[in-house]
C-alpha positions as a Markdown table, in Angstrom:
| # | Residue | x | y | z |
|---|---|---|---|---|
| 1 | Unk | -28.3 | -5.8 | 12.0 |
| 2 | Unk | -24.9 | -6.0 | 11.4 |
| 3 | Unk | -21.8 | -3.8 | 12.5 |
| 4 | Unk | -18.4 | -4.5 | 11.7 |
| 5 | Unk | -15.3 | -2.9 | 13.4 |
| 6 | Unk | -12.3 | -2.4 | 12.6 |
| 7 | Unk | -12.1 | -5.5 | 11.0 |
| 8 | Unk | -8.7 | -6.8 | 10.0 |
| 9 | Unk | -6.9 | -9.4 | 7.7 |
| 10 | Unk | -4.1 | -9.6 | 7.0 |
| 11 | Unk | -2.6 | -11.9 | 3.8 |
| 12 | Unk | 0.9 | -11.7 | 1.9 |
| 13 | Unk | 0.4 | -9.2 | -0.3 |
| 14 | Unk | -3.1 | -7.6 | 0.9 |
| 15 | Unk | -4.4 | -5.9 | 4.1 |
| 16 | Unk | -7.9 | -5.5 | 5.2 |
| 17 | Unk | -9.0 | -2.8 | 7.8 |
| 18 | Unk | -12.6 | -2.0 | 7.4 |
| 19 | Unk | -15.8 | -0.8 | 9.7 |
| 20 | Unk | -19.2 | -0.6 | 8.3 |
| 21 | Unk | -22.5 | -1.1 | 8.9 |
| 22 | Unk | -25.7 | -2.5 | 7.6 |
| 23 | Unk | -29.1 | -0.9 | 9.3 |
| 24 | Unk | -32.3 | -2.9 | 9.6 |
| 25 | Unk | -34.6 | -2.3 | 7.1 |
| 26 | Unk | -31.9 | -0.9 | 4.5 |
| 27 | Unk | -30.1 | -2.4 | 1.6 |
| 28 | Unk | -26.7 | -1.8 | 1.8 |
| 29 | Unk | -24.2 | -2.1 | -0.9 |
| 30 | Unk | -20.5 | -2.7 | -1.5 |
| 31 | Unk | -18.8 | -1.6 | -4.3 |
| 32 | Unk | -15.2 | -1.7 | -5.8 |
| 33 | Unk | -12.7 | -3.3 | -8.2 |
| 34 | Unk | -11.4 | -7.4 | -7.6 |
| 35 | Unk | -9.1 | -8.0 | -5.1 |
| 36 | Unk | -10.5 | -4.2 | -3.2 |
| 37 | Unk | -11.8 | -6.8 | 0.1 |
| 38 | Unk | -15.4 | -7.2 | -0.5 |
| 39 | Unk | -15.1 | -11.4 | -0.6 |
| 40 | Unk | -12.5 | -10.8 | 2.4 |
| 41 | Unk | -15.1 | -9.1 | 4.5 |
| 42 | Unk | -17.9 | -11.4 | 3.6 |
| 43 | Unk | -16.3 | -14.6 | 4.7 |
| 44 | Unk | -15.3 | -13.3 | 7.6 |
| 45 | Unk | -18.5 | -12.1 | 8.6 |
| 46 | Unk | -19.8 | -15.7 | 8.1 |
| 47 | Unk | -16.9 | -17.2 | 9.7 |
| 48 | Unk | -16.1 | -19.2 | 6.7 |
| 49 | Unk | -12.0 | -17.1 | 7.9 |
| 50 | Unk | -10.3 | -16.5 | 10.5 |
| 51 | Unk | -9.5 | -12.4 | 11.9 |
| 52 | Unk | -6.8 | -11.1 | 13.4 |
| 53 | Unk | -8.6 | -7.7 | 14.6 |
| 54 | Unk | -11.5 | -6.0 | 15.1 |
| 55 | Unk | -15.1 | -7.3 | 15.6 |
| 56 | Unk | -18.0 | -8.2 | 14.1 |
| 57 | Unk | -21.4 | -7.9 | 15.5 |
| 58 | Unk | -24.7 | -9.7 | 13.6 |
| 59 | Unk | -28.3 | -9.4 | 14.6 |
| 60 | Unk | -27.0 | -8.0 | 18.4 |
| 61 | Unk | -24.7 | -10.9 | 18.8 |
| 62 | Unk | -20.9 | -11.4 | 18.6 |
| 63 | Unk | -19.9 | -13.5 | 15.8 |
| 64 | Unk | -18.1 | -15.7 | 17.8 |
| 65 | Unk | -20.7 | -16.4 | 19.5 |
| 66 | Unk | -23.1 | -17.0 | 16.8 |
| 67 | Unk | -24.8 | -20.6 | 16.8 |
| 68 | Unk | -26.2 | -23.0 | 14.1 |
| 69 | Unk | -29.8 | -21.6 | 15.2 |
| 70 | Unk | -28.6 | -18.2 | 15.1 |
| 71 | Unk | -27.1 | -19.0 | 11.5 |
| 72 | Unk | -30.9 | -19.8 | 10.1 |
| 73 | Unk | -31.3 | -16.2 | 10.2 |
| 74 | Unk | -29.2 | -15.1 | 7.4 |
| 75 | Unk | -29.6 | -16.3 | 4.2 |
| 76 | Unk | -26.1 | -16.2 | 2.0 |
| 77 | Unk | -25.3 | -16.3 | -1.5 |
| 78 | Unk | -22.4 | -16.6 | -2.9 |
| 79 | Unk | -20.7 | -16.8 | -6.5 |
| 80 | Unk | -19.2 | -20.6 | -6.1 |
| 81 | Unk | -22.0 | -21.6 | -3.6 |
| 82 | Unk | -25.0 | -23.8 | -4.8 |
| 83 | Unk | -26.3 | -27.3 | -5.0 |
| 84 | Unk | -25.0 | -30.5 | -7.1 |
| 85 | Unk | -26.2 | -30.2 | -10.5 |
| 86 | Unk | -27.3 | -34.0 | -10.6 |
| 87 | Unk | -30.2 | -32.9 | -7.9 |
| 88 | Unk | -33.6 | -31.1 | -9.0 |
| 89 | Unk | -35.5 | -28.4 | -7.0 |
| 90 | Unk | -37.9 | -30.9 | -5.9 |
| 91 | Unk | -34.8 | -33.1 | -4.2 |
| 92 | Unk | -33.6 | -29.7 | -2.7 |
| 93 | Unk | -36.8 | -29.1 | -0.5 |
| 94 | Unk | -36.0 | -32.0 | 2.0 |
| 95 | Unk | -32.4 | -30.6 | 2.7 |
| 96 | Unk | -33.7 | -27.3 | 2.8 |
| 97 | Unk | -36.6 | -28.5 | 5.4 |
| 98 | Unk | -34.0 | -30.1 | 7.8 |
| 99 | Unk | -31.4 | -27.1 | 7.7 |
| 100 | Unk | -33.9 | -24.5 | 8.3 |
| 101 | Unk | -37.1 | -24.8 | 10.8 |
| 102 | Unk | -39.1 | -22.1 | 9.5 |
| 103 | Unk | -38.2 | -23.3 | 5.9 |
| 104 | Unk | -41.6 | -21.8 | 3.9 |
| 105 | Unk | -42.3 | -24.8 | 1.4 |
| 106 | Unk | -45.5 | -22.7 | 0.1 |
| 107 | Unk | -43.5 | -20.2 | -0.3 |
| 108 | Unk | -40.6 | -21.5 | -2.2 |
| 109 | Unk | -42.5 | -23.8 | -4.2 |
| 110 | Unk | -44.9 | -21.2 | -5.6 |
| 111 | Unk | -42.0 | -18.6 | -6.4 |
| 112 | Unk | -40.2 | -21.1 | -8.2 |
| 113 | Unk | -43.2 | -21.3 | -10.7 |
| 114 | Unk | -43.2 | -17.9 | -10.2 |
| 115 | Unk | -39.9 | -17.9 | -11.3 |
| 116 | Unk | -39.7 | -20.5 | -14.3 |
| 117 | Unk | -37.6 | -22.9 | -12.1 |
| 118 | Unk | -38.8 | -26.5 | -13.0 |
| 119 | Unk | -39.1 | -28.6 | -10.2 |
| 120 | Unk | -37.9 | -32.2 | -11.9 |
| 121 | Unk | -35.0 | -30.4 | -14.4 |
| 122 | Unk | -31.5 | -31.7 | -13.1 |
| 123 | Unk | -30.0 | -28.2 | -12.0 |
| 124 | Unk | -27.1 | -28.6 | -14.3 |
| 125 | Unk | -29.0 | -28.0 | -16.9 |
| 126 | Unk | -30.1 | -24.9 | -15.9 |
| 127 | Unk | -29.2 | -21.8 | -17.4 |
| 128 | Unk | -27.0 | -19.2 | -15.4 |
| 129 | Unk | -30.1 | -16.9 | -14.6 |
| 130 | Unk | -32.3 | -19.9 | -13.7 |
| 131 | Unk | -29.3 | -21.0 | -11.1 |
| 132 | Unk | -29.0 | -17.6 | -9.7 |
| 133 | Unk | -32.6 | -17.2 | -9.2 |
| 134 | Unk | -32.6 | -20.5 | -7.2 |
| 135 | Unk | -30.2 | -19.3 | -4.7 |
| 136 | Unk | -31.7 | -16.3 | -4.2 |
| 137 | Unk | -35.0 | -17.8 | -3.6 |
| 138 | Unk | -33.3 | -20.4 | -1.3 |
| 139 | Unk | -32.0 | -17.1 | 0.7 |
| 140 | Unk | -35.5 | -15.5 | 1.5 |
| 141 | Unk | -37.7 | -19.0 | 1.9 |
| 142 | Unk | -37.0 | -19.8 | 5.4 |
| 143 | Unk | -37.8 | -16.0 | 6.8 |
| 144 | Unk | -34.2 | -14.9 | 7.2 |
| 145 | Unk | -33.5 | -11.6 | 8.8 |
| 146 | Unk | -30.4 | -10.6 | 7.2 |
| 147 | Unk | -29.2 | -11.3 | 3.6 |
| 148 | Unk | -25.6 | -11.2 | 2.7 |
| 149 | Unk | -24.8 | -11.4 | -1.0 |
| 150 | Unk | -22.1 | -11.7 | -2.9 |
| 151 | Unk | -22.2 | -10.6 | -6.8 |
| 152 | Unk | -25.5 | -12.4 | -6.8 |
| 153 | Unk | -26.6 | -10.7 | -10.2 |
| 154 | Unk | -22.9 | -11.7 | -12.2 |
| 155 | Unk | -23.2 | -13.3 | -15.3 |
| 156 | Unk | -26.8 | -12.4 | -15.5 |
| 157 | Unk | -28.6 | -10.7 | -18.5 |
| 158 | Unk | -30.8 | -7.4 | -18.0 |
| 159 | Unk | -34.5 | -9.9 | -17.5 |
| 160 | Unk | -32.8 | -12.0 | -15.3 |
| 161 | Unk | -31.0 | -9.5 | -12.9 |
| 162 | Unk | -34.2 | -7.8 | -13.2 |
| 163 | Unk | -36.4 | -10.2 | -11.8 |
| 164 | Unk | -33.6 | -11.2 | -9.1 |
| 165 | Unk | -33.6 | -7.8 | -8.0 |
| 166 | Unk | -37.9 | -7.7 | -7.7 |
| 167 | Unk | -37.3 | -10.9 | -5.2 |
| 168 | Unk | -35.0 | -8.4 | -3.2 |
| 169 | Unk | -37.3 | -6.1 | -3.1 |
| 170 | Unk | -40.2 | -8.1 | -2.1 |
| 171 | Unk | -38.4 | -9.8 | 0.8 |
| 172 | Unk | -37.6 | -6.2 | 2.0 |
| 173 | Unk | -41.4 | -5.3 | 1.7 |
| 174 | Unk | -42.1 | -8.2 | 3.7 |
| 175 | Unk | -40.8 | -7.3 | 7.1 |
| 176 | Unk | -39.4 | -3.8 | 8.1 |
| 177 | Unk | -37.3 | -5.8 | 10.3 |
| 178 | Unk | -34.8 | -7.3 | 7.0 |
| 179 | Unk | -32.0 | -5.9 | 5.6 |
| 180 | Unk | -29.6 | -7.0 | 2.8 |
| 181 | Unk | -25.5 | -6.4 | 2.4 |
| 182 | Unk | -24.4 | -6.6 | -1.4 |
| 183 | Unk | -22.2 | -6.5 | -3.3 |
| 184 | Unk | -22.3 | -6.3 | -7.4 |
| 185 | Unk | -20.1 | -5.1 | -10.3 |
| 186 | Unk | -22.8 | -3.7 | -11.9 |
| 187 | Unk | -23.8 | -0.5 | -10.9 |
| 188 | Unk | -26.7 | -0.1 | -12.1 |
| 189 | Unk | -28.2 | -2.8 | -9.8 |
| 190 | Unk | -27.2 | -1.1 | -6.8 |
| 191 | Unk | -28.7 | 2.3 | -8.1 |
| 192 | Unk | -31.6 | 1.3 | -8.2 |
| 193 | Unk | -32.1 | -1.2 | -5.1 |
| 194 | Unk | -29.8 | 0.0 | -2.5 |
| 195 | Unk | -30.2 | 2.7 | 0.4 |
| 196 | Unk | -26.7 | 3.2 | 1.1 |
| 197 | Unk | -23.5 | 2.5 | -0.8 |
| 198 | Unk | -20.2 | 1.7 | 0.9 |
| 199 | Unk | -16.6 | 1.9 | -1.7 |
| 200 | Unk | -13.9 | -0.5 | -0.6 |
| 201 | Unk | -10.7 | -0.3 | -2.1 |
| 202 | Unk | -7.0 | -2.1 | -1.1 |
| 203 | Unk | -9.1 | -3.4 | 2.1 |
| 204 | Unk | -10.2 | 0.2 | 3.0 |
| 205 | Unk | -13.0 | 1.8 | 3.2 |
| 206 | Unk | -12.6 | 5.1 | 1.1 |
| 207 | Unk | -16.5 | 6.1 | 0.9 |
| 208 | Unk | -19.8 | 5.8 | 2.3 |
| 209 | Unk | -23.0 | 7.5 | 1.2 |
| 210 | Unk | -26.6 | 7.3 | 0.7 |
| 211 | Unk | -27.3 | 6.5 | -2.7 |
| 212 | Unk | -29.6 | 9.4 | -3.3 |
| 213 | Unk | -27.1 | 11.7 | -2.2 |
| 214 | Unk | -24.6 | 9.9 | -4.3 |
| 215 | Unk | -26.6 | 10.5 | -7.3 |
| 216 | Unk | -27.8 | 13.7 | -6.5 |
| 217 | Unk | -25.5 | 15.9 | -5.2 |
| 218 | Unk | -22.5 | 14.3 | -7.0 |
| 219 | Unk | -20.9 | 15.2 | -10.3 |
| 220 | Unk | -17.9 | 15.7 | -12.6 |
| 221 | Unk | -16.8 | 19.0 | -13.7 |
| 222 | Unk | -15.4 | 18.9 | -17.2 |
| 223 | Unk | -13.1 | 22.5 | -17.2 |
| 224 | Unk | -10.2 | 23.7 | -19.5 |
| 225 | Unk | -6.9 | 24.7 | -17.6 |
| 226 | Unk | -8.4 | 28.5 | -17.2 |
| 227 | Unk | -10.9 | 27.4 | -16.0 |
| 228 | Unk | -9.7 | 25.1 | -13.4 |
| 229 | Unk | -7.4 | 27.7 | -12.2 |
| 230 | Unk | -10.4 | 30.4 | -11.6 |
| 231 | Unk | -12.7 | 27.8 | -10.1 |
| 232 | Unk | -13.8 | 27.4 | -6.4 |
| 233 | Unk | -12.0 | 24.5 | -5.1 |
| 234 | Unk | -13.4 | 23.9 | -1.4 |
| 235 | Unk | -15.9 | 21.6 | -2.8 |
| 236 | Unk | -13.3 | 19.5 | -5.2 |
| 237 | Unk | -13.1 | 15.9 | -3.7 |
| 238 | Unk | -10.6 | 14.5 | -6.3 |
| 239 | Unk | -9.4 | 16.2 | -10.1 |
| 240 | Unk | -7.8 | 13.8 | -12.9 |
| 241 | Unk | -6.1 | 15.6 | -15.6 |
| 242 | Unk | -8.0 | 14.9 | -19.4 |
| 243 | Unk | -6.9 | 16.0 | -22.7 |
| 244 | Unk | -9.1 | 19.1 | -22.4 |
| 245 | Unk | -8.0 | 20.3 | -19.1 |
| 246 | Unk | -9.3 | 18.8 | -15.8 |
| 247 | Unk | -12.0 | 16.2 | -14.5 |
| 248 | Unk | -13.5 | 17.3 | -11.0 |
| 249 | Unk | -15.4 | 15.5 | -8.0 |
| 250 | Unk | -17.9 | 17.5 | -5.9 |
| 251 | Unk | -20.2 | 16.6 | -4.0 |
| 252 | Unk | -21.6 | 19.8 | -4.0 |
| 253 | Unk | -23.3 | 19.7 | -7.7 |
| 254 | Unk | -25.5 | 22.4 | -7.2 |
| 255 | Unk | -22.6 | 24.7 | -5.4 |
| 256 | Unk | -21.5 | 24.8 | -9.0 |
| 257 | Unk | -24.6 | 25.0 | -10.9 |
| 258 | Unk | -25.6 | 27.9 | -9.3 |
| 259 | Unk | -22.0 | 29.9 | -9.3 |
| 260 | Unk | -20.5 | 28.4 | -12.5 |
| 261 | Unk | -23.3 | 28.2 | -15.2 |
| 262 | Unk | -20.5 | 28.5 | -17.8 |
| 263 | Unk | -18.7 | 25.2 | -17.2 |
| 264 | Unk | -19.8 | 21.5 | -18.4 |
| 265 | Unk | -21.5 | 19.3 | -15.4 |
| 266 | Unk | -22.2 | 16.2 | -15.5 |
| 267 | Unk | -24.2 | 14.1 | -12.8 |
| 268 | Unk | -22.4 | 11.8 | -11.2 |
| 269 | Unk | -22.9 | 7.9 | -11.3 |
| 270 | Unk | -21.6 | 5.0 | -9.0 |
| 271 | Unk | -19.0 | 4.0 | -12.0 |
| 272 | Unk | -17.7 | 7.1 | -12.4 |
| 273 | Unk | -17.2 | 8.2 | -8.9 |
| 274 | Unk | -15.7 | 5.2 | -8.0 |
| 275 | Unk | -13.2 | 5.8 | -11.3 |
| 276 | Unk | -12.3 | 9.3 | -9.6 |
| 277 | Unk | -11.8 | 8.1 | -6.4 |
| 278 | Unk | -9.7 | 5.6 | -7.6 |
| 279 | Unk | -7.1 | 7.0 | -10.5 |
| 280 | Unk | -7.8 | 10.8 | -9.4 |
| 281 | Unk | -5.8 | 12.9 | -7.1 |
| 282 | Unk | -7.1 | 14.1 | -3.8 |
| 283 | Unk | -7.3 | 17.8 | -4.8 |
């Protein structure tokens, strides 16, 4: 669906060299801190910048090559994108009709009920969650193969990102032919939605993992300095140095479940692996 390679970027003070890809019928996430390249890589993937390096392949096609027809078959959010606020949903659905051909009006009209997104309110007067549901819904009502979304759930309280997150996974039920690239500071929302996660940090790509795996077979070791010395270090990805002793990555959880019964494990989430990754040291 889409495969990026060795794309590159290059600004004053920030660098961007990253592959990745997004396989059809999987939700793929991108995680890490501001400024790490995930924005970066989404523009350029929509063209919206300019590349010196690399390439970038959507739905089979080079994106150079990519026409306005071709451009109907993603659907795109992002965090400063949307519609004037003087408009309502109902003065929406004849832009919406001419930009995209198979523009489902059923579709859209009845999720926005669905949804509680009136269709004669002036957007502006909206509330953050109502606004984010409409450009979500405006990404899956005209049958779009890929989705590419950026921090579509920020700002959001838990109902909302909830039911933001069941549109998601209702266009993915729809066709195994979709797939979705996302990217979200909050973990928990790519936990629970995404297939496969992919950590970007200083425009590199440090990590990539299926999200069971990551939450599986990940954890942190919590050992005191004897400890540490007598453990089994093959298996330690990065260690950080706590008041008690040491904090360890594995990916090998049970490894150490099974040979270490004695010291403190903890499974591993998506916030705190990318906090070792980040401040730890490569063991």
């Amino acid at each position: 669906m889409l495969e990026i390679r060795n794309l590159k970027k290059d600004y004053k003070d920030f660098s961007l060299d990253c592959s990745m890809r997004v396989k059809e019928g999987r939700i793929t996430g991108l995680i890490g801190q501001n400024g790490a390249g995930k924005s970066t890589t989404f523009k350029a993937v929509l063209g919206l910048i300019s590349f010196s390096g690399g390439s970038i392949t959507i739905l089979g096609k080079d994106v150079t090559e990519f026409s306005a027809r071709d451009k109907e078959k993603l659907g795109v959010v992002f965090p400063d994108s949307g519609f004037s606020g003087y408009l309502t949903v109902k003065d929406i659905v004849p832009v919406l009709k001419s930009m995209y051909e198979e523009f489902d009006l059923p579709f859209f009209i009845a999720q926005a009920g669905r949804f509680g997104l009136p269709l004669d309110k002036k957007i502006k007067d909206f509330s953050t969650g109502m606004k984010a549901k409409l450009k979500v819904l405006v990404a899956v009502s005209h049958r779009a193969k890929l989705l590419i979304l950026d921090e579509p759930t920020a700002g959001l309280d838990v109902v909302a990102r909830d039911e933001l997150l069941l549109m998601l996974r209702e266009y993915m039920e729809q066709d195994e032919e979709r797939a979705i690239l996302i990217s979200s500071h909050i973990s928990s929302d790519l936990e629970t939605i995404c297939d496969d996660l992919y950590m970007i940090h200083q425009g590199r790509i440090i990590l990539h993992e299926d999200t069971d795996v990551l939450l599986s077979d990940y954890a942190l070791l919590k050992v005191d300095p004897e400890q540490y010395d007598a453990l089994d270090k093959q298996y330690v990805l990065y260690r950080k140095e706590e008041a008690y002793g040491y904090s360890c990555l594995t990916n090998q959880r049970q490894f150490y479940i099974e040979n270490y019964p004695q010291i403190a494990i903890e499974k591993g989430t998506i916030d705190s692996i990318i906090t070792m990754m980040i401040r730890g040291a490569k063991k």
